[in-house]
C-alpha positions as CSV (number, residue, x, y, z in Angstrom):
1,X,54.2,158.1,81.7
2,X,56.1,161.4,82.1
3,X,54.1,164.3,79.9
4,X,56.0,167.7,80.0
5,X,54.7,170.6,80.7
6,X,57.9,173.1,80.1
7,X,57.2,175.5,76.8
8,X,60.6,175.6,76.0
9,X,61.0,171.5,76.2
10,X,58.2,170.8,73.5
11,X,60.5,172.6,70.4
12,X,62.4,170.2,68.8
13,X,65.0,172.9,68.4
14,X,66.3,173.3,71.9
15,X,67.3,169.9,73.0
16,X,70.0,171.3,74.6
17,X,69.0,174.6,75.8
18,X,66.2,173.8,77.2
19,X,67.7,170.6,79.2
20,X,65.6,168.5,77.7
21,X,66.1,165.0,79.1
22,X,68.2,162.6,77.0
23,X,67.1,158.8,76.3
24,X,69.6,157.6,79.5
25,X,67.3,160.5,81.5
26,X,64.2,158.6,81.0
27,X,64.9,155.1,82.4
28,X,62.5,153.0,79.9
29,X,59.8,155.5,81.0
30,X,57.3,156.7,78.2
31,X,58.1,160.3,77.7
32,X,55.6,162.4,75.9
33,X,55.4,166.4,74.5
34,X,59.0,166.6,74.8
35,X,60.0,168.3,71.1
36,X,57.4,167.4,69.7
37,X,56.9,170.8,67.8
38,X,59.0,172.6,65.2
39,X,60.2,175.8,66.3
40,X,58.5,176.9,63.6
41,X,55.0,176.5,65.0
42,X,54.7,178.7,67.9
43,X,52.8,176.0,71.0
44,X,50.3,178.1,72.3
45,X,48.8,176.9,75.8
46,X,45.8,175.7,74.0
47,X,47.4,173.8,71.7
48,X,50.0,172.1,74.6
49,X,46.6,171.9,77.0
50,X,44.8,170.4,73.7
51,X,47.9,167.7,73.5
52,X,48.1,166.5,76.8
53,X,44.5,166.2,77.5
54,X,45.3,163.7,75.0
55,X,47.7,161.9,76.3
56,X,46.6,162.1,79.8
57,X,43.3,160.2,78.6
58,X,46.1,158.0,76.6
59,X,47.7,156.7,79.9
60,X,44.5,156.7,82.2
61,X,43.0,154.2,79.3
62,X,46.2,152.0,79.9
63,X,45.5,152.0,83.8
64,X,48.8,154.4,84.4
65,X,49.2,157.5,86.6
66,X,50.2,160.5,84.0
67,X,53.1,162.5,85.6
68,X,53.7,166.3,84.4
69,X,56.9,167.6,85.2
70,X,58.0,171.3,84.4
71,X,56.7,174.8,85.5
72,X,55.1,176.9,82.7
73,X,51.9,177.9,84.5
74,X,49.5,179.0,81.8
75,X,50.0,175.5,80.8
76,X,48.8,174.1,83.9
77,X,46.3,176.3,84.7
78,X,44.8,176.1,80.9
79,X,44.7,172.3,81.6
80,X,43.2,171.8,84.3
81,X,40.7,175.7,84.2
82,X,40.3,175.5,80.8
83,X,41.2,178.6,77.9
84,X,39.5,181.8,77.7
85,X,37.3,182.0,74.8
86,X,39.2,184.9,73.3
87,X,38.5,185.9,69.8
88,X,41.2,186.4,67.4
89,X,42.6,189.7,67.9
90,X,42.3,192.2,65.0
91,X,45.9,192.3,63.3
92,X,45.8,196.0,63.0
93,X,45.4,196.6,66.8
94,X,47.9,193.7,67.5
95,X,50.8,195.5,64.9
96,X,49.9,199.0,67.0
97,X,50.0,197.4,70.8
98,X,53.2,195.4,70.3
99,X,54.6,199.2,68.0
100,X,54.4,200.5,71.4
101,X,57.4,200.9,74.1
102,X,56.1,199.1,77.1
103,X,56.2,202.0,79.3
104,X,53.6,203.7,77.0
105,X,51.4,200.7,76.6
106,X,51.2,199.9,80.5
107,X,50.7,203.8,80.8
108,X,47.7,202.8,78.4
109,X,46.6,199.9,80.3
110,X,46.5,201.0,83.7
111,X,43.6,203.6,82.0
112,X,41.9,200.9,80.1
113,X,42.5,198.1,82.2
114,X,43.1,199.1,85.7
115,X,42.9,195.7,87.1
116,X,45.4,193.7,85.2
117,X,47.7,197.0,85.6
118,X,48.0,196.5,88.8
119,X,49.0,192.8,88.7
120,X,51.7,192.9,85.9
121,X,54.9,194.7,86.8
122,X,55.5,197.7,84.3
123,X,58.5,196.0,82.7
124,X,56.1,192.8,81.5
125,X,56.4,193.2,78.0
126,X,54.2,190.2,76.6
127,X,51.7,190.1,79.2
128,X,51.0,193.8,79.1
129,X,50.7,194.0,75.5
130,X,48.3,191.1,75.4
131,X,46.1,192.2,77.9
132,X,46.3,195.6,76.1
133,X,45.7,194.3,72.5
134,X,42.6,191.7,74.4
135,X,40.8,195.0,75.6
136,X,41.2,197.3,72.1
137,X,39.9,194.3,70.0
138,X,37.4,193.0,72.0
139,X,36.4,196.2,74.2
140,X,35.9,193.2,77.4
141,X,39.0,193.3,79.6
142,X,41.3,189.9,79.6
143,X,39.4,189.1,82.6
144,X,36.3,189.1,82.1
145,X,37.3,186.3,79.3
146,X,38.9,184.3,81.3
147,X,36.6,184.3,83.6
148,X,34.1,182.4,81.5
149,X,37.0,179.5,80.5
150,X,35.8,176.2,79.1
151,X,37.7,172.7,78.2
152,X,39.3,172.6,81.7
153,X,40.4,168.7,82.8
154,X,40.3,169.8,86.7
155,X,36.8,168.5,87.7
156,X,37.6,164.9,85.6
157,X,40.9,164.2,87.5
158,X,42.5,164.1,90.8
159,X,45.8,166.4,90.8
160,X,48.5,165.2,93.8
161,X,51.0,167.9,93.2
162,X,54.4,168.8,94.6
163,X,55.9,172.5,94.0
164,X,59.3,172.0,95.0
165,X,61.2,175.3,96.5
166,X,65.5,174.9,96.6
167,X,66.8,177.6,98.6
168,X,67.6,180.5,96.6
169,X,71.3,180.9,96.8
170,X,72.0,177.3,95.7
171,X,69.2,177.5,92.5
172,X,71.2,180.5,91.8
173,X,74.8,178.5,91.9
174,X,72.9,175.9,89.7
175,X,71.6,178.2,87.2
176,X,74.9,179.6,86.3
177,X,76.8,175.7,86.5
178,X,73.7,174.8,84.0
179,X,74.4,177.5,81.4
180,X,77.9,176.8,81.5
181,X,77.2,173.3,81.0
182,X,74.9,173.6,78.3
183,X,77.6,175.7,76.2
184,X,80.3,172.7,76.7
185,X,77.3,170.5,75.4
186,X,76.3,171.9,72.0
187,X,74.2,175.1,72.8
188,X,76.3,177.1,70.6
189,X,75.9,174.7,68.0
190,X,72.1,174.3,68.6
191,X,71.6,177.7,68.5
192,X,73.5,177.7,65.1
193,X,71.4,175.9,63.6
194,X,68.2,177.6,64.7
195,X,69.8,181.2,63.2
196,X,70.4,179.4,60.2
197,X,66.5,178.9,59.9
198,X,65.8,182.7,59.4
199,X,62.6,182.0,61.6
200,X,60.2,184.6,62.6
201,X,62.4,186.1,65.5
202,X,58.8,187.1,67.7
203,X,58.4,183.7,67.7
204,X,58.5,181.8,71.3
205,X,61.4,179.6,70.4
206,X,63.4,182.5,68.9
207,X,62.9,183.8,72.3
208,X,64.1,181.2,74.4
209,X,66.8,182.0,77.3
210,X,70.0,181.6,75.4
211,X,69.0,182.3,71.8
212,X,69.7,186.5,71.9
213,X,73.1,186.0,74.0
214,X,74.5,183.2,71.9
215,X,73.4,184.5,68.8
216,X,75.8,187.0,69.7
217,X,78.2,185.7,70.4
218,X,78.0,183.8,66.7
219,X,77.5,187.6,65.4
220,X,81.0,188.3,66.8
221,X,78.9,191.0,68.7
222,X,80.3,189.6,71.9
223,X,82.8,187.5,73.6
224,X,81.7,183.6,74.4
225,X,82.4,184.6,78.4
226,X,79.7,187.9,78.0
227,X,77.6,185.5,76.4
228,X,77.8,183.0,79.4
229,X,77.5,185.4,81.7
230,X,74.6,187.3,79.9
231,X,72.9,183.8,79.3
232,X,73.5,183.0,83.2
233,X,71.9,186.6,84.2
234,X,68.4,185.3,82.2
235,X,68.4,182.2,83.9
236,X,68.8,183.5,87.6
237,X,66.0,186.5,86.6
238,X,63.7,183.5,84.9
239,X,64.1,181.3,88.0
240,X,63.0,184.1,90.8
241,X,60.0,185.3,88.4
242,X,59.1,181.5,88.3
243,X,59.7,180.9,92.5
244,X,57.6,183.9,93.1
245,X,55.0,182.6,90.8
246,X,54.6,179.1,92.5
247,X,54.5,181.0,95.9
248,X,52.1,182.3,95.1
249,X,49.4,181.5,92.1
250,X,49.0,177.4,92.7
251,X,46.4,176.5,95.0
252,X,47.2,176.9,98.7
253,X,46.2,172.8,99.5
254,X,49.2,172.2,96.7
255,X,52.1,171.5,99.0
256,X,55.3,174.0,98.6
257,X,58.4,171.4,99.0
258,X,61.6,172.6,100.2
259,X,64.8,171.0,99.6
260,X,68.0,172.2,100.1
261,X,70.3,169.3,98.4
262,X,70.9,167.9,94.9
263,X,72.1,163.9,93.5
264,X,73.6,165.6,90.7
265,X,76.9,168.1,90.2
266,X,74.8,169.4,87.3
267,X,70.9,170.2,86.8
268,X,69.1,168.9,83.9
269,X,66.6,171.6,84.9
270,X,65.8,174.1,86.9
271,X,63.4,172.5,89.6
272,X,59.9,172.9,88.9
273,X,56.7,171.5,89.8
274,X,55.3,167.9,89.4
275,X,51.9,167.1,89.0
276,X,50.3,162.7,89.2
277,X,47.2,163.1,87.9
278,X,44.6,160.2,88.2
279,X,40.7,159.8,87.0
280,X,38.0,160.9,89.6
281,X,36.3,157.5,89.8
């Protein structure tokens, strides 16, 4: 059983911009969590975590090996570490945090929360405002929550993983070939139909790589080639925050895998990082 683990691959709304794999992809393999939720329900990590807890238990009852492919890393960590028991933030100090320009609210962070300052580039828009809005409405750092995380799978399993590494100039070449391929596939259309919804834009699959630069081009705000080449531009910068991240956040026993050749002209996905997971018997 393949299980994804890719927060852009669960929304039913971005078959095609999120590569997700087609029915020929799978090979008669079970394939689970890919769109499974409406783009109108944002998939937090606890609720993917929640999920494929699930259906790892699923396949472990059948006497198969669950294989998690993709490379969102709060998801992975959330599985197997477990979530943060975070309360639910108050709305008013959420509405004033995520008010501010991000330079002013990592100036305001680095006095509140020194610590996660220092780990989050200044630019980190999400990440800076949560750990901002954590500390205001809770007055305990982000850290100090997750440091007392529960519901973790890690201890119950045995994780064989395999972070693979491309070298950098051809994962570049590939990220522009897969956004050009994605518009000759339907993206525009796809992303057509997601406008049309009129959905919460803050929500995650309104901010998907492609939605904002094809969305537009559909508003006749820019030519189809700026949108390629804008929508190419997000890939590259997504896929060098996400090969610095496996560098260097997975465990060090996780093995970094470098390959430097492809079976395909065109990627179905940027590569990312495969976990087989078995029972600890």
């Amino acid at each position: 059983m393949v299980i994804n683990a890719d927060s852009a691959q669960v929304y039913a709304d971005l078959a095609v911009l999120s590569a997700r794999p087609l029915p020929e992809d799978m090979g008669g393999i079970v394939h689970r969590l890919f769109g499974t939720w409406d783009g109108a329900l944002a998939c937090s990590a606890a609720d993917w975590a929640a999920a494929a807890s699930q259906e790892i238990d699923a396949a472990h009852d059948r006497g198969a090996v669950p294989v998690l492919v993709g490379g969102t890393g709060l998801y992975i960590r959330t599985l197997l570490d477990g979530i943060a028991p975070v309360p639910p933030i108050d709305p008013e100090v959420r509405a004033a945090v995520r008010a501010l320009p991000v330079a002013q609210a990592y100036a305001a962070l680095c006095q509140e929360d020194p610590e996660r300052a220092a780990r989050l580039g200044p630019t980190d828009t999400t990440r800076i405002a949560r750990a901002l809005e954590v500390v205001r409405s809770t007055g305990v750092t982000l850290q100090t929550w997750q440091a007392a995380t529960t519901g973790g799978i890690g201890e119950r399993v045995r994780v064989k993983a395999a972070i693979l590494l491309p070298e950098r100039r051809l994962l570049y070449a590939r990220c522009d070939a897969r956004f050009a391929h994605m518009l000759e596939q339907g993206a525009i259309e796809e992303v057509g139909r997601l406008l049309a919804r009129q959905l919460d834009p803050e929500l995650p699959v309104m901010r998907a790589i492609g939605v904002a630069e094809i969305g537009a081009f559909l508003a006749g705000e820019i030519t189809i080639q700026a949108a390629g080449d804008r929508g190419a531009q997000a890939t590259r910068n997504y896929a060098k925050r996400q090969f610095t991240w496996l560098r260097h956040q997975p465990p060090a026993e996780w093995p970094r895998v470098a390959i430097d050749s492809y079976a395909k002209p065109f990627p179905d996905e940027i590569i990312l990082p495969t976990f087989g997971l078995t029972r600890h018997i």
